[in-house]
Backbone as CSV, one residue per row, in Angstrom:
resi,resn,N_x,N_y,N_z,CA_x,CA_y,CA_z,C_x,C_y,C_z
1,UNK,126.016,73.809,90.567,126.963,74.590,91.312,126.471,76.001,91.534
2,UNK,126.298,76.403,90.442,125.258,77.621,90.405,124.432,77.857,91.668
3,UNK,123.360,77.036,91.756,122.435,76.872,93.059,122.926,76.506,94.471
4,UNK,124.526,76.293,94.458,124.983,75.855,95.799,125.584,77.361,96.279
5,UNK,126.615,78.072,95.079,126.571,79.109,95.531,125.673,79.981,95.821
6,UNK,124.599,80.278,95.028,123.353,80.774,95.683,122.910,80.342,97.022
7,UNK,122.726,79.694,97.505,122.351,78.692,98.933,123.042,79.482,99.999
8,UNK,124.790,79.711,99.331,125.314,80.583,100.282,125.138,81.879,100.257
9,UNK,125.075,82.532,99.334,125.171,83.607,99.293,123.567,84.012,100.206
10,UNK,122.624,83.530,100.267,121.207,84.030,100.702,121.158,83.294,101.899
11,UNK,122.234,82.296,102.135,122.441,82.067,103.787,121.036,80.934,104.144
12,UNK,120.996,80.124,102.853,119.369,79.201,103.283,119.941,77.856,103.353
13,UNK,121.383,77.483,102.944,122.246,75.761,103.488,123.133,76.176,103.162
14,UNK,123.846,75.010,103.532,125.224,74.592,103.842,125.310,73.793,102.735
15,UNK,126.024,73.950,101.725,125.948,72.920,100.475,127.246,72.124,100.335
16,UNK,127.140,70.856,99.625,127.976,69.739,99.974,127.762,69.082,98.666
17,UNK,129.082,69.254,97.943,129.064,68.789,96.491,129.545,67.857,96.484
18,UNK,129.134,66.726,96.142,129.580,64.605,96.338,130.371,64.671,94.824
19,UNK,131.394,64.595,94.125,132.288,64.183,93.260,133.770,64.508,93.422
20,UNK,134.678,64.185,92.159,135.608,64.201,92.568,136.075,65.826,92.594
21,UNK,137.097,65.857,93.760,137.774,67.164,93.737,137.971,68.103,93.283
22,UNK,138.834,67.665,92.206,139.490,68.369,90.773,138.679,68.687,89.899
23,UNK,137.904,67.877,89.580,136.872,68.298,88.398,135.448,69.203,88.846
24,UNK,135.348,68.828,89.972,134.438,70.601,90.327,135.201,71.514,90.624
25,UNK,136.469,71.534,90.815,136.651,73.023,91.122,137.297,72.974,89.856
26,UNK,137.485,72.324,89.041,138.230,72.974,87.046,136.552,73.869,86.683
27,UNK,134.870,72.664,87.032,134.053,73.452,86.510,134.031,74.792,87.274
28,UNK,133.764,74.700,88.677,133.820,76.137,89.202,134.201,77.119,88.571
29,UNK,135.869,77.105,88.188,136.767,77.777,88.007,136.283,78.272,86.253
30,UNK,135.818,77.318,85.703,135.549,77.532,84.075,134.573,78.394,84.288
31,UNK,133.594,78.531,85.041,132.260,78.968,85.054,131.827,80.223,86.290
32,UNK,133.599,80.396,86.952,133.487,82.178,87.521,132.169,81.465,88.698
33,UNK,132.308,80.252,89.163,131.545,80.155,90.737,132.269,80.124,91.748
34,UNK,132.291,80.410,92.635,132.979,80.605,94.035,132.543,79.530,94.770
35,UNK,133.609,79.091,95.346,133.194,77.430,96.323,133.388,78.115,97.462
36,UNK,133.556,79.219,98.016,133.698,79.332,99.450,132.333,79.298,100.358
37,UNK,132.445,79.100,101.370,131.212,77.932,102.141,130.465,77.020,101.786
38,UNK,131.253,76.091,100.677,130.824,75.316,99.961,131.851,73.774,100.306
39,UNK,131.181,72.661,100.638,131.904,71.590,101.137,131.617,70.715,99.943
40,UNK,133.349,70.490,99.577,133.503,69.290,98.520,134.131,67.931,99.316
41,UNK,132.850,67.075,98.754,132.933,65.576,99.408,133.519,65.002,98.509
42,UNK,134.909,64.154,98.343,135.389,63.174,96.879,135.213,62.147,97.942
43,UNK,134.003,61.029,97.387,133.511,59.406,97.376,135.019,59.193,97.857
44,UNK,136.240,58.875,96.528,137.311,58.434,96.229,138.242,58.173,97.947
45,UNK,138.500,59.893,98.483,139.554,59.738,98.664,138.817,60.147,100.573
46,UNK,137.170,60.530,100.578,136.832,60.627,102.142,136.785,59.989,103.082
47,UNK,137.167,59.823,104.146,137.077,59.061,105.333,135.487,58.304,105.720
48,UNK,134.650,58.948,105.138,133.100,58.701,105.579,132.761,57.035,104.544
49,UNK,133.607,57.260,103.867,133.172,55.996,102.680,132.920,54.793,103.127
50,UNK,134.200,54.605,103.949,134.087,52.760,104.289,132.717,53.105,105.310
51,UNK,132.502,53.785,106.366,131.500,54.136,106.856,129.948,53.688,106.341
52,UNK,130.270,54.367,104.780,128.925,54.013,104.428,128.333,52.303,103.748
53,UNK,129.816,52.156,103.572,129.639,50.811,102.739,129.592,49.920,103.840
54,UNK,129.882,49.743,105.499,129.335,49.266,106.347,127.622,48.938,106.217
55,UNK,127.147,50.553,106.572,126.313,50.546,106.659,125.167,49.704,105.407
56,UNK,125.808,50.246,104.350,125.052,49.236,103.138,125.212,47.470,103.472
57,UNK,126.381,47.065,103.864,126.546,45.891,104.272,125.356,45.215,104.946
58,UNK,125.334,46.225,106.237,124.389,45.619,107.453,122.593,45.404,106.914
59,UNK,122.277,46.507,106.196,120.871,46.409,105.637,120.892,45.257,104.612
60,UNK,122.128,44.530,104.334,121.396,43.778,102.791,122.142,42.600,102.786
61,UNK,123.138,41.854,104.351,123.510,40.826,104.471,123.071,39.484,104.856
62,UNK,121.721,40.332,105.263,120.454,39.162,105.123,120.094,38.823,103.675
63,UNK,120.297,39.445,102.892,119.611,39.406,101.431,120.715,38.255,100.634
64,UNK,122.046,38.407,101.401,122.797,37.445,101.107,124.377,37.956,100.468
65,UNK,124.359,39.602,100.583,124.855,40.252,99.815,126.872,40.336,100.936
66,UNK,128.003,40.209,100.242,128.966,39.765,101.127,129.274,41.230,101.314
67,UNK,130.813,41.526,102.115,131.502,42.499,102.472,131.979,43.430,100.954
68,UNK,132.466,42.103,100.111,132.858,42.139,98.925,131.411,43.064,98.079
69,UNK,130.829,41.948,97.871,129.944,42.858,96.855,129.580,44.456,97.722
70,UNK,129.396,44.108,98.822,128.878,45.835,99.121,129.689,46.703,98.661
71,UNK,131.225,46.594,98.413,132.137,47.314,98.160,131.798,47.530,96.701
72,UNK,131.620,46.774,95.785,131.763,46.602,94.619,130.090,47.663,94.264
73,UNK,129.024,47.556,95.325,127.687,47.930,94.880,127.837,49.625,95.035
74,UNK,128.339,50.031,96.576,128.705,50.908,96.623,129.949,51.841,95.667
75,UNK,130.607,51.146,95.237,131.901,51.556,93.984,130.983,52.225,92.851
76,UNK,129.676,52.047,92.640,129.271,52.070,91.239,128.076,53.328,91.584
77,UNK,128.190,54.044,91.555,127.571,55.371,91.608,127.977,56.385,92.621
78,UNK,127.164,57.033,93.223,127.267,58.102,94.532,127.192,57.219,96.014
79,UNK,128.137,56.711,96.658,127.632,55.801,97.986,127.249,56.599,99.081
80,UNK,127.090,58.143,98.810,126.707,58.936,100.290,125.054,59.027,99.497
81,UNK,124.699,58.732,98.288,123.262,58.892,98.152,122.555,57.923,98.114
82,UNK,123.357,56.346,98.016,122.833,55.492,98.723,122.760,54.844,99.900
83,UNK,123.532,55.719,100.984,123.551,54.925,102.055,122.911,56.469,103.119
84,UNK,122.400,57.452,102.193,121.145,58.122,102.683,119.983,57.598,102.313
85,UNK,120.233,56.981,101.755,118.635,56.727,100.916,118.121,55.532,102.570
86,UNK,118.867,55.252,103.174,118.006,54.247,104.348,117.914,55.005,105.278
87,UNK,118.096,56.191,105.542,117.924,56.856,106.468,116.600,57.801,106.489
């Protein structure tokens, strides 16, 4: 978090923190960082999600993999860092 506010403050990105809501801005808040020009992504509750779990679908339904499991593959870590990872 540290390094995202830095990012802004020296004007070198646009930073985009992938977890849930509440619990980065409790750390923020514990730790005196400022989230302003700082974009919080929650997996949970963003519009981009089913998006990505499409996209995981389409690369690996040849492999045999259903609608179902993509949901379930994507559920289990960061799904915006795996459905960058094919890009």
């Amino acid at each position: 978090m540290s390094a995202a506010q830095l990012c802004v403050e020296e004007q070198i990105a646009r930073p985009i923190l992938v977890g849930d809501d509440q619990e980065i801005r409790e750390i923020a808040r514990a730790n005196e960082i400022s989230l302003e020009g700082i974009e919080i992504v929650d997996p949970q509750s963003d519009a981009r999600t089913e998006g990505y779990i499409e996209v995981y679908y389409q690369f690996r339904y040849r492999k045999g993999v259903t609608p179902i499991e993509s949901l379930r593959h994507m559920s289990q870590g960061n799904p915006y860092a795996r459905a960058n990872a094919f890009f």
